[in-house]
N, C-alpha and C positions, 0 to 999 in steps of 0.2 A: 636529540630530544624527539621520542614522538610526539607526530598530533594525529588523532584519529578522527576519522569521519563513523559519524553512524547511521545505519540508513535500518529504517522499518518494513517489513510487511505487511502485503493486503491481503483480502482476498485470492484464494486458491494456493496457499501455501498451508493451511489447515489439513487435523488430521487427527484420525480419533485417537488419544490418548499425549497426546502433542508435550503437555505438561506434568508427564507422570515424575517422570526424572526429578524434574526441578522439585513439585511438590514436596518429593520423599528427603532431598536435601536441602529446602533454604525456608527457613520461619516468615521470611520477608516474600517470598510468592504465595503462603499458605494463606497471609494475610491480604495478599492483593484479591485471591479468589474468593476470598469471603468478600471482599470491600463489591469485588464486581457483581455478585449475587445479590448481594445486599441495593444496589444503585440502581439493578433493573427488577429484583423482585421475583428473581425463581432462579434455581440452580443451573447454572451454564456452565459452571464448571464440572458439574457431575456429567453433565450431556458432551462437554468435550471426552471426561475420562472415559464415558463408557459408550457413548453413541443414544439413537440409531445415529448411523453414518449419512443415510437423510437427512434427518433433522441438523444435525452442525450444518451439511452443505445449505440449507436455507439461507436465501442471502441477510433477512430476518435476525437471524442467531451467527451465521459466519464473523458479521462485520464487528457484533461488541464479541465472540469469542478470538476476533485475534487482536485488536484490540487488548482483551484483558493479557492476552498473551506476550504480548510486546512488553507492556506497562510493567510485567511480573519480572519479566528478564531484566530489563531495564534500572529495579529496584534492586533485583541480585547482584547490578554490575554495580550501583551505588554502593550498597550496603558492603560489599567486600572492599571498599577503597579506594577501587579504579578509578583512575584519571578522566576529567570530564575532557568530552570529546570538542576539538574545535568547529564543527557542524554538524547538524542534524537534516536528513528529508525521509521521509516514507512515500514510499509507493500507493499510489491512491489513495487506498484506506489507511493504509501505513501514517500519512501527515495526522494522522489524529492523535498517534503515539508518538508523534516526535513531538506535536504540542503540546501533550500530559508532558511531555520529559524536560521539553524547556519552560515547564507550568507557565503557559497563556492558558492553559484548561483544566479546571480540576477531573480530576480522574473519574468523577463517580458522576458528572455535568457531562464530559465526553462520552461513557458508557452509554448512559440516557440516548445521546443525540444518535450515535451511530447506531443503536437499535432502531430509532424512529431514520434515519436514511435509510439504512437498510428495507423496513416494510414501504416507505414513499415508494422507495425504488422499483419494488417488485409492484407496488400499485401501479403507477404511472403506465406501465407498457403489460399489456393483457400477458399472459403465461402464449409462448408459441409464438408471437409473433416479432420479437424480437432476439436477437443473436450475435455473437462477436466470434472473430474467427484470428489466428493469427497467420502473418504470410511470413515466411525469411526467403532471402536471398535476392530482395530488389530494394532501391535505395529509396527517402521517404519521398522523394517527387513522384516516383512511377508508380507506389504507392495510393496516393492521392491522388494521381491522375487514372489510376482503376477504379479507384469510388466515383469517379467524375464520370466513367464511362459507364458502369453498371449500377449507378444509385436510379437513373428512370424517373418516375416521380415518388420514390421513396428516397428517407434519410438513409447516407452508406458515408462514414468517417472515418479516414485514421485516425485513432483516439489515443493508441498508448507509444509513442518512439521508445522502445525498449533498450536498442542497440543496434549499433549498424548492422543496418540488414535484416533488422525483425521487430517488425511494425505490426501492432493488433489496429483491425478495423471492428466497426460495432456499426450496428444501426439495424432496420427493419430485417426482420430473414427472411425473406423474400431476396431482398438484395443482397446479403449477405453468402446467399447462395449461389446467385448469378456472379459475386466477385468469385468463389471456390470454384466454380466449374470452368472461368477462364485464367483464373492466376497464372497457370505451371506455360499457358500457352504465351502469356507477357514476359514469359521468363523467371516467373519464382520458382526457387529451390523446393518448398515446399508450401502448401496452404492446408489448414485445417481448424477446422471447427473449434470453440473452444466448450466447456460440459458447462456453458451459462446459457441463461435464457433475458437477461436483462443487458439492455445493452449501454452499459455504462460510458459516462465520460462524452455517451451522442448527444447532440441536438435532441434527443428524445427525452431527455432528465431536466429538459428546461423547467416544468412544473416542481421536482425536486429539488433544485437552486433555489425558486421562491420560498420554499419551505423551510429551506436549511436557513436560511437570511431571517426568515424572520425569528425562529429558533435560535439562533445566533445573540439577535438583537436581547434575546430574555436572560442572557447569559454574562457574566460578569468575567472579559478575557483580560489578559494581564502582556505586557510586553517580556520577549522571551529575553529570558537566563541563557540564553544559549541559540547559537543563530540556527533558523529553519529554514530550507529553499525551500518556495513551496511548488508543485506540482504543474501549476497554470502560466509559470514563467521563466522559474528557475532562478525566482531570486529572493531573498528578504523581502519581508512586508515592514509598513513601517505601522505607528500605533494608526495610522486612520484606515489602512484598506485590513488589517488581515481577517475580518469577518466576510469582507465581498469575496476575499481569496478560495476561502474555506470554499465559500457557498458554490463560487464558479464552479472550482475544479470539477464536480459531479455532472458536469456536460459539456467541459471545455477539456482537453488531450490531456494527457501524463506525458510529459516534456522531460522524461528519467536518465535520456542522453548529454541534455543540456543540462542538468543537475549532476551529476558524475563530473561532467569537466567542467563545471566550476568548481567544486569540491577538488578536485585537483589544480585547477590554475590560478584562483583566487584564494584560497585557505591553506597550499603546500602541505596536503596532510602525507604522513607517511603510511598509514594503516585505515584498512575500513573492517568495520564489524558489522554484520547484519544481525540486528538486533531483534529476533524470534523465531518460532517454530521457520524450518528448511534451510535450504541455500538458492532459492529461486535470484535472490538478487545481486548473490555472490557471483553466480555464473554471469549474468547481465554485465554489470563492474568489470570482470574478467576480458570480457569481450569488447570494453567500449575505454577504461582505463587500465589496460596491461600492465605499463610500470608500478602500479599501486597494491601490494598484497591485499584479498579482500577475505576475511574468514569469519564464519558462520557460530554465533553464540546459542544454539541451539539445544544442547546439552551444559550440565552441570560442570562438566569436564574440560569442555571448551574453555569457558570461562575463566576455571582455573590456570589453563593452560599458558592464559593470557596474561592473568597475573602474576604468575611466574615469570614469564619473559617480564613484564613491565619492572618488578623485582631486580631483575636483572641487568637493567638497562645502563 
């Protein structure tokens, strides 16, 4: 018997035309991107179809277009009959589409908020002075003990444990840059910038947490249909915290090492499916749970492919 795990996308897995495929074959995504249009109130889905390639990267329009892109796939993989999955997490932005999926959030309440995190976020820290970089090839102690040596009196965080061996740091670029220019001599494999200017997930989104909480608070959540690790622990919430959960994550770490091996040691699943546009978190999965096949529902094709095997089973 399978169980599958699903895990979401966040930001930087976008990309212009992301949802052309799906659009041309399923009634059920045609209707998700009207719904997401409809809930913020201007076309983002024509802006994914066609660009500019700017305007989607805005972190502004990024986080409700992948968002609605998750949500869309996600309806595809209902609507064809596919077996509901024994866990759910997303990647940063990602938890927001594993909450639409285990509905704690309505879909078109979640759209609203991640457009408003998205613009806090980019308020909170001026354009330029904020950065995230990612390092591989040191483990997350030496890590954190590189923000400790070159944060100064600026914020310098490791914010996301990706997988062993590649750890994103974020905070002020200032510091951010002093980590880059001595990484490779602490021994990383590699360090480099990443093409953001908000440094997510730091001590600097602390004004964006109050926001989201109170935002949170005007919102009517529900306890999930389906279990979600969230981001900030790597574990179920229960019905009293998951609004403080949500809120945290936007300036406390993406913990996505510790989410992958529970999904494996606590829930035995046999299969993972990343559930939107790319394979960024299929490769992460690969690297951090080997024995787990992890494959990417990205196209129309995919999908089927997988109903055939479950068919099959």
């Amino acid at each position: 018997m399978s169980a599958y795990a699903f895990v979401f996308p966040g930001q930087g897995s976008q990309s212009l035309g992301m949802l052309d495929t799906w659009a041309e074959a399923s009634p059920v995504v045609r209707d998700t991107l009207q719904e997401a249009n409809d809930a913020i109130g201007f076309d983002l889905a024509g802006l994914v179809a066609s660009g500019p390639q700017e305007e989607l990267n805005r972190t502004a329009n990024t986080q409700p277009a992948m968002l609605m892109a998750d949500v869309a796939i996600w309806r595809a993989w209902q609507a064809a009959g596919a077996p509901q999955p024994a866990v759910m997490a997303g990647h940063s932005l990602g938890e927001y589409a594993a909450l639409v999926a285990a509905d704690v959030l309505d879909f078109a309440d979640a759209m609203r908020l991640v457009q408003k995190r998205g613009s806090w976020m980019q308020q909170a820290v001026p354009e330029g002075e904020g950065g995230m970089a990612a390092v591989v090839g040191l483990d997350d102690a030496a890590v954190i003990s590189l923000c400790q040596t070159h944060a100064g009196e600026d914020v310098l965080e490791a914010v996301n444990f990706n997988a062993p061996g590649q750890v994103v740091v974020a905070g002020h670029q200032r510091a951010v840059q002093r980590l880059l220019d001595n990484a490779k001599a602490a021994g990383a494999r590699m360090a480099k910038a990443l093409p953001v200017s908000v440094p997510a997930h730091s001590a600097l989104m602390a004004p964006v947490r109050d926001q989201l909480q109170q935002a949170l608070g005007e919102l009517s959540l529900r306890a999930a249909k389906i279990p979600v690790l969230h981001n900030v622990n790597a574990k179920l919430a229960d019905n009293t915290n998951v609004s403080p959960l949500i809120a945290q994550q936007v300036c406390a770490p993406v913990r996505w090492v510790d989410t992958l091996l529970s999904m494996s040691n606590d829930y035995s699943i046999t299969h993972g499916l990343e559930c939107g546009p790319g394979q960024v978190l299929c490769g992460l999965a690969k690297r951090t749970i080997k024995h787990i096949p992890f494959d990417s529902l990205a196209q129309p094709a995919q999908l089927e492919r997988w109903i055939t095997a479950e068919d099959n089973v």
